[in-house]
C-alpha positions in Angstrom: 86.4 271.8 106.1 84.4 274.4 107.5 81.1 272.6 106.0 82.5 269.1 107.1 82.8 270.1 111.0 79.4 271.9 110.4 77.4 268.6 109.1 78.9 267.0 112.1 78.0 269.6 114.4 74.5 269.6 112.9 73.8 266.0 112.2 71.7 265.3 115.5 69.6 268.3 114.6 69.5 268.2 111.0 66.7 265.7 111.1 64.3 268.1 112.1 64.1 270.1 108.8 62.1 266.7 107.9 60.3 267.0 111.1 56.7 268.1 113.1 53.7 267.6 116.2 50.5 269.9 116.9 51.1 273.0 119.0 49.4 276.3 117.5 51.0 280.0 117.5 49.8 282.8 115.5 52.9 284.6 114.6 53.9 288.3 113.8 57.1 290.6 114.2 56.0 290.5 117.5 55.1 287.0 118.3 56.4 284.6 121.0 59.2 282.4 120.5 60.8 279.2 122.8 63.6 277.6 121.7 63.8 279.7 118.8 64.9 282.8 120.6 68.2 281.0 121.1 68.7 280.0 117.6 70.1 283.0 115.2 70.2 283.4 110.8 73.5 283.3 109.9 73.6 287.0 108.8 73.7 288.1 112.4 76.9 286.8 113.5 76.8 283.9 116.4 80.0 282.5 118.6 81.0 280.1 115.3 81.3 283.6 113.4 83.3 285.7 116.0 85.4 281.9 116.4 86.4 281.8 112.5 86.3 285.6 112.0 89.0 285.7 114.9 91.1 282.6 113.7 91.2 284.6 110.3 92.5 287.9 111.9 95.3 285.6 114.2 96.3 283.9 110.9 97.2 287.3 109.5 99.5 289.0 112.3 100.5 291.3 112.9 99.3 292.2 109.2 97.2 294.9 109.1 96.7 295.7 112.7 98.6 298.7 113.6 99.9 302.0 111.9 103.5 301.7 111.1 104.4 303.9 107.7 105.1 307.2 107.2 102.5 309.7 106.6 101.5 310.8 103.4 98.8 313.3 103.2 98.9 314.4 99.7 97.9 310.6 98.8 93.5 310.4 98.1 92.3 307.1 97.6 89.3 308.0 95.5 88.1 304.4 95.0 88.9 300.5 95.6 86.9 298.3 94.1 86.8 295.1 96.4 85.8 291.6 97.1 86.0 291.1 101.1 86.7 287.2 100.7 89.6 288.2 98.5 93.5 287.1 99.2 94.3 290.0 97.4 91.9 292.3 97.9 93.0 291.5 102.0 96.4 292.4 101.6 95.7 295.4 99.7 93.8 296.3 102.8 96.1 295.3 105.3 98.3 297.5 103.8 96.0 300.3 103.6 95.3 300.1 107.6 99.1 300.2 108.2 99.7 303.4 106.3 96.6 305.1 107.7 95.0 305.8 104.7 91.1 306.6 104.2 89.5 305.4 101.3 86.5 307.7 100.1 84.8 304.5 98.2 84.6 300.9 98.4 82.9 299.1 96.1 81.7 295.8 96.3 83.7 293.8 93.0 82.0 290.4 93.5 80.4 288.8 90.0 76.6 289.4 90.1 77.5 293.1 92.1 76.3 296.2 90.2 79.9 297.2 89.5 80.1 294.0 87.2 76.5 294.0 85.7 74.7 297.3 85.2 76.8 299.6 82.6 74.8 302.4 84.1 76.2 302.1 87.0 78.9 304.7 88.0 81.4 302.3 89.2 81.0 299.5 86.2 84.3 297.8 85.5 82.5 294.5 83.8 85.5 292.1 83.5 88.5 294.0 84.8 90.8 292.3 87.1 90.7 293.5 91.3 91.4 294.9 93.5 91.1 298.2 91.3 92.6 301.6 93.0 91.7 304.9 91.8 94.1 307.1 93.2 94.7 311.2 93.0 98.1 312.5 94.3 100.6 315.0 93.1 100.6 313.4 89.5 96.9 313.6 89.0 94.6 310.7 88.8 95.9 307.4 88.5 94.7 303.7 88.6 96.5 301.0 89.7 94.7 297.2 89.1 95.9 294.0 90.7 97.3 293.5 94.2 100.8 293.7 93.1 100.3 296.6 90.9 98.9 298.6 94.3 101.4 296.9 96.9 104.4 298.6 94.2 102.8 301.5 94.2 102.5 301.9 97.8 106.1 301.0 98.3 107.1 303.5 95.6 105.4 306.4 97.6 106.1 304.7 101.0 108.8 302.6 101.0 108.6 299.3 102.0 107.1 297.6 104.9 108.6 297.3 108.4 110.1 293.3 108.2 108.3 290.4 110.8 112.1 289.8 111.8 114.9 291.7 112.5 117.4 291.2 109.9 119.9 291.0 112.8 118.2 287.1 113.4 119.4 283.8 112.2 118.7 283.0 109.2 116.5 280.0 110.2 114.1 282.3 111.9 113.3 284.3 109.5 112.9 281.3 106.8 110.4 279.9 109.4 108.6 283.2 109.6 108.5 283.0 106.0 106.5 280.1 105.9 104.2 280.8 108.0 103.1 284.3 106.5 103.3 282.1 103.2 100.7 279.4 105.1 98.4 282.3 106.4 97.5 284.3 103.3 94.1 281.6 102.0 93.5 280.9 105.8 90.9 283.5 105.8 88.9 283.0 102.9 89.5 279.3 104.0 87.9 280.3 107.0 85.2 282.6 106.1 84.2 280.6 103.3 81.0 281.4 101.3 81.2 284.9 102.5 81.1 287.9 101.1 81.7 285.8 97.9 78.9 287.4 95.6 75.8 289.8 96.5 73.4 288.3 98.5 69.5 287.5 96.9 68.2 289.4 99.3 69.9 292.8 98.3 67.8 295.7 97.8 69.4 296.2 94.1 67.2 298.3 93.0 67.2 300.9 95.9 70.5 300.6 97.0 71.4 303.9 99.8 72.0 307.1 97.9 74.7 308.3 99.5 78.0 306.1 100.5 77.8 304.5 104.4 80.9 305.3 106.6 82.6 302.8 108.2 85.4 302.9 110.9 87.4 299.8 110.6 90.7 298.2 110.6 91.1 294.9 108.9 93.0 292.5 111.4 89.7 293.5 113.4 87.2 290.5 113.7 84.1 292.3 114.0 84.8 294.8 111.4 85.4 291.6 108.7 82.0 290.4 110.0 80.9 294.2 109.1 82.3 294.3 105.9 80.9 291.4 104.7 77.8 291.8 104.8 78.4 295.4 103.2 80.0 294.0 100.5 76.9 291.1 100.2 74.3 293.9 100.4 76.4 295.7 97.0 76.8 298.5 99.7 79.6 301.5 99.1 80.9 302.5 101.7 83.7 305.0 103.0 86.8 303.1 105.1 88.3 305.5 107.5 91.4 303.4 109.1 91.4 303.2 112.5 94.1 300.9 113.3 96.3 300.6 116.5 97.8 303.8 116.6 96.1 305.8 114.2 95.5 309.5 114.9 92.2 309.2 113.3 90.9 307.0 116.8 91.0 310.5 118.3 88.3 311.5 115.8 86.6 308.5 116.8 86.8 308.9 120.3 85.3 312.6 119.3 82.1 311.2 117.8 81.6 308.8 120.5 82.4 310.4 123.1 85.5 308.7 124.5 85.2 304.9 122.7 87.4 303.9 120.1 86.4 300.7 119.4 86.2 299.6 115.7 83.7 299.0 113.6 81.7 302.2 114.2 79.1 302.9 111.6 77.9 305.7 110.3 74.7 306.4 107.7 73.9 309.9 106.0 71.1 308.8 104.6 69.5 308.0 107.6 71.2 310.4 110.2 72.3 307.0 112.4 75.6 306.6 114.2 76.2 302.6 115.7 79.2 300.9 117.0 78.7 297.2 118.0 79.2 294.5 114.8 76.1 292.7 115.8 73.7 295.8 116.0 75.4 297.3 112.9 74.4 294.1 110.9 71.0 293.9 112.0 70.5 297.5 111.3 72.1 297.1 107.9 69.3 293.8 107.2 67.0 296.0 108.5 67.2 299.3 106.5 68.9 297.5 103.1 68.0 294.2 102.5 64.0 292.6 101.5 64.8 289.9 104.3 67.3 288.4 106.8 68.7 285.3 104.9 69.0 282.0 106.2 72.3 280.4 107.0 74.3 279.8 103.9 76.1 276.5 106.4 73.1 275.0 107.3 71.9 275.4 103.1 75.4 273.4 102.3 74.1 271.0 104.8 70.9 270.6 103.2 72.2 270.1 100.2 74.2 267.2 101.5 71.3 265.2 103.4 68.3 266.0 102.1 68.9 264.1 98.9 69.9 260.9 101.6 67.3 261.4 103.9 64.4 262.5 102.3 63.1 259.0 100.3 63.4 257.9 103.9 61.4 260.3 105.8 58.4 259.7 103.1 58.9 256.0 103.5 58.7 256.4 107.4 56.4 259.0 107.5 53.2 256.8 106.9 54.7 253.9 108.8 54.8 255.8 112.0 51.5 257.4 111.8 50.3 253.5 111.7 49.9 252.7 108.2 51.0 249.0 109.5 48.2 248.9 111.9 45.7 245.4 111.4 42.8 248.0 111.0 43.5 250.1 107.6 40.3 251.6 107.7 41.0 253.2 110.7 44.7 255.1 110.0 42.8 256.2 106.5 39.8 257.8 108.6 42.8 259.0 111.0 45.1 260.7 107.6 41.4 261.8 106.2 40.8 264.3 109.0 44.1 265.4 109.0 43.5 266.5 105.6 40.6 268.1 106.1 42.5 269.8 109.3 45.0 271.6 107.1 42.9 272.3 104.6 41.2 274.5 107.4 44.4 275.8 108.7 45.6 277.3 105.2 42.2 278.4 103.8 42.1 280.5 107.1 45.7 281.8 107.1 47.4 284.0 104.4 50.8 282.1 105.9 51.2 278.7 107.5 54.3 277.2 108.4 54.4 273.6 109.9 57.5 273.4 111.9 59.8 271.2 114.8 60.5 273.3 117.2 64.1 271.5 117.9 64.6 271.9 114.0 67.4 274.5 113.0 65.9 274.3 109.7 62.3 275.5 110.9 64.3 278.1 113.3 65.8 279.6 110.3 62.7 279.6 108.6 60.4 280.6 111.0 63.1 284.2 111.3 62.9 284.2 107.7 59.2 284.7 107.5 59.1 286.8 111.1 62.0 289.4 108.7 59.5 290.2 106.0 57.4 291.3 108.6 54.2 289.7 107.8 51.6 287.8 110.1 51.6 284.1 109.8 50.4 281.5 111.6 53.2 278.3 112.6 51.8 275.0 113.6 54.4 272.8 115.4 54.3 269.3 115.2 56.2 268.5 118.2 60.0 268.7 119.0 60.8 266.4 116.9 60.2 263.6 114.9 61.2 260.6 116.5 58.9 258.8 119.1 58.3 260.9 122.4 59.3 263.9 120.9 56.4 264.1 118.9 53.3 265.5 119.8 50.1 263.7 119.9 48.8 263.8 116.0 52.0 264.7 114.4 52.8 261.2 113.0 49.3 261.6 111.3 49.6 265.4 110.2 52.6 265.0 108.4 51.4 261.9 106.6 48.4 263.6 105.3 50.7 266.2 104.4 53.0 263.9 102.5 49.7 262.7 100.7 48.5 266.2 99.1 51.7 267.5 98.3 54.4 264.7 98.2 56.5 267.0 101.1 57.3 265.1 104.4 60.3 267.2 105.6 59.8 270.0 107.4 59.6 273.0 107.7 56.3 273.1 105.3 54.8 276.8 103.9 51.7 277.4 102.8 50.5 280.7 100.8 47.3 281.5 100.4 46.7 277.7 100.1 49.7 277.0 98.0 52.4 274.9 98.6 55.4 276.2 98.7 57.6 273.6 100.0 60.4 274.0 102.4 63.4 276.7 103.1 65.9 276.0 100.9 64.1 274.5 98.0 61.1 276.3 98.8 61.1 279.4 100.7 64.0 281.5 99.6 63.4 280.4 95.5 59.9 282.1 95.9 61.5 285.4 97.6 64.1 285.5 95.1 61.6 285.0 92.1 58.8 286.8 92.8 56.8 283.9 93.7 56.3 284.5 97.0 54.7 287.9 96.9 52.8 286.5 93.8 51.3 284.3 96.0 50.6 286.2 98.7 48.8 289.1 96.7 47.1 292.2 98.1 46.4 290.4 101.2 49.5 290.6 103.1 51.1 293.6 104.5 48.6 296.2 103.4 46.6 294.6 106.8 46.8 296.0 110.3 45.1 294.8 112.7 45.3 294.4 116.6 47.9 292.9 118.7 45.6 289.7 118.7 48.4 288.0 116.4 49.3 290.0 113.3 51.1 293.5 113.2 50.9 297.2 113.1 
């Protein structure tokens, strides 16, 4: 559902990833963007994330929102392996916020994570089921595996849960109530979907942070899922310390802050930096753990979906309206010939070239891709579009001749060190994942400094 509103959302815009028109920026971390500015990856969270992340939290009430069991000090949740997307993974932490319990390690449980793959890793579990508890209390050390092995567990030591309903009301009521909890418990992952699913390409695996992150959170919280997602996509550990509605521990909070309570507030040893703020605390987390900013994972499903349809079309169309149909040939050949020899220019001169719309989503999230990694490049729009009097002046003919040397029409269109290497999706993101990409772009890339003239310091 959530990719089905999305393609019709999109499917104006989507066009443009097959789009171009000559206007020419040199780019670096610090170079000038338009329309672009207003356009944001997926991985720092936008209105439709705070939109689904909040419908997910209201589908759960009052669940995990406010402290309402007895106290239990003598209770150390040493570890909780966890996927965030997880129906029972969320109601182990629901559960967790409502008794006020900390949890000195969370570890990321989805399939490719290093707690499934690397047997060197402290916190390898391969195939076992999750959520996974490691708990020390009176009794020693115990581990509990399952959501209803933990939820027993917890009811054993806490008794059970305060009910929805009275059971003073009809019985009607509460069979209605019933239902609805029933309804609710897939509505977030529903929601959320393709999140915090599996670890994310562009993970730092091999350099993940030394010592766990702290994270102040609750989990009916919508800006503390969006936190905790990308956490749990980075293969971060972290430390949960529940701050729910009336938990004691917003005092301590309020302590580091100096007076604010508001949840998520991050904290990282390894780098001496306290942040509150979901949005900052995701670009900060990018930033410092991750070898770029992906793309959004929506707008790839969307891809997927059209660019199959519409790109035999775009190379049909793509001579046709540079003029191929004109009476004199001769003339649209001279026309694609010295576009040729233009790009050839443009990417023997350039380590990176990106052609690009500048109304395209697809060359937005492109464009942030390459601007992440920190490297100069140089983007060459085409227009704002495609489609006649959006164009620019040449753009017909440019992306012709670049349909003719490397079969590509869509954009956006990268070039390393000469090379093709096609688009975002199918281009792009396979080459960063791979290797390719820093293959290509050799010694010659961010070893440079040079002047604020259009590269970076």
């Amino acid at each position: 559902m959530r990719i089905f509103c999305s393609v019709v959302l999109f499917s104006l815009l989507s066009s443009g990833a097959y789009s171009f028109a000559p206007t020419t920026n040199i780019r670096s971390s610090k170079g000038t963007r338009s329309f672009a500015d207003d356009l944001e990856l997926r991985s720092i969270p936008n209105g439709f994330d705070t939109l689904t992340s909040g419908l997910a939290s209201i589908a759960r009430l009052p669940f995990g929102t406010i402290v309402d069991g007895p106290k239990n000090t003598s209770i150390k949740i040493i570890s909780l392996h966890d996927m965030e997307g997880n129906s029972d993974c969320r109601m182990v932490r629901e559960r967790i916020t409502e008794l006020d319990l900390n949890v000195e390690t969370v570890i990321p449980a989805g399939q490719n994570s290093r707690s499934r793959s690397d047997r060197s890793y402290e916190y390898f579990i391969e195939n076992e089921a999750i959520p996974r508890m490691v708990v020390e209390d009176e009794t020693g050390q115990q581990i509990f595996v399952g959501k209803d092995d933990i939820l027993g567990y917890f009811t054993d030591v806490f008794g059970t849960r305060k009910p929805i309903v009275d059971d003073n009301e009809e019985d009607l009521k509460k069979k209605v109530v019933e239902i609805l909890v029933k309804f609710g418990e897939p509505l977030p992952s529903f929601l959320r979907f393709g999140r915090a699913e599996d670890v994310a390409s562009c993970a730092k695996k091999d350099t993940p942070p030394k010592d766990p992150l702290i994270l102040y959170s609750y989990e009916g919280n919508q800006f503390c899922r969006l936190v905790r997602e990308v956490l749990s996509e980075l293969d971060i550990p972290y430390e949960l310390r529940s701050a729910g509605k009336d938990s004691p521990r917003r005092a301590e909070l309020a302590k580091i802050t100096g007076g604010s309570t508001q949840c998520p507030f991050l904290i990282d040893p390894n780098t001496n930096t306290q942040m509150p703020e979901s949005k900052d605390i995701i670009v900060y987390l990018y930033k410092n753990y991750a070898n770029f900013v992906p793309p959004s994972e929506l707008l790839g499903s969307i891809s997927k979906i059209i660019t199959p349809v519409l790109k035999p079309v775009y190379k049909v169309l793509a001579p046709f309206q540079a003029g191929s149909n004109r009476e004199d040939l001769n003339e649209y050949l001279k026309e694609i010939e010295d576009m040729k020899q233009e790009i050839e220019r443009e990417i023997s001169a350039n380590n990176v070239v990106i052609y690009t719309y500048s109304l395209s989503p697809f060359c937005t999230e492109a464009v942030a891709v390459l601007e992440s990694l920190k490297i100069p490049f140089k983007e060459i729009s085409l227009g704002k579009e495609w489609v006649p009097f959006l164009i620019d002046e040449g753009g017909a003919q440019k992306r012709a001749a670049l349909g003719e040397m490397t079969g590509q029409t869509s954009l956006p269109h990268i070039f390393v060190n000469g090379k093709s290497v096609g688009g975002l999706y199918e281009g792009l993101l396979p080459a960063l994942e791979n290797g390719t990409f820093s293959n290509l772009l050799g010694s010659s890339s961010a070893s440079e400094t040079e002047d604020s003239d259009g590269s970076f310091e």
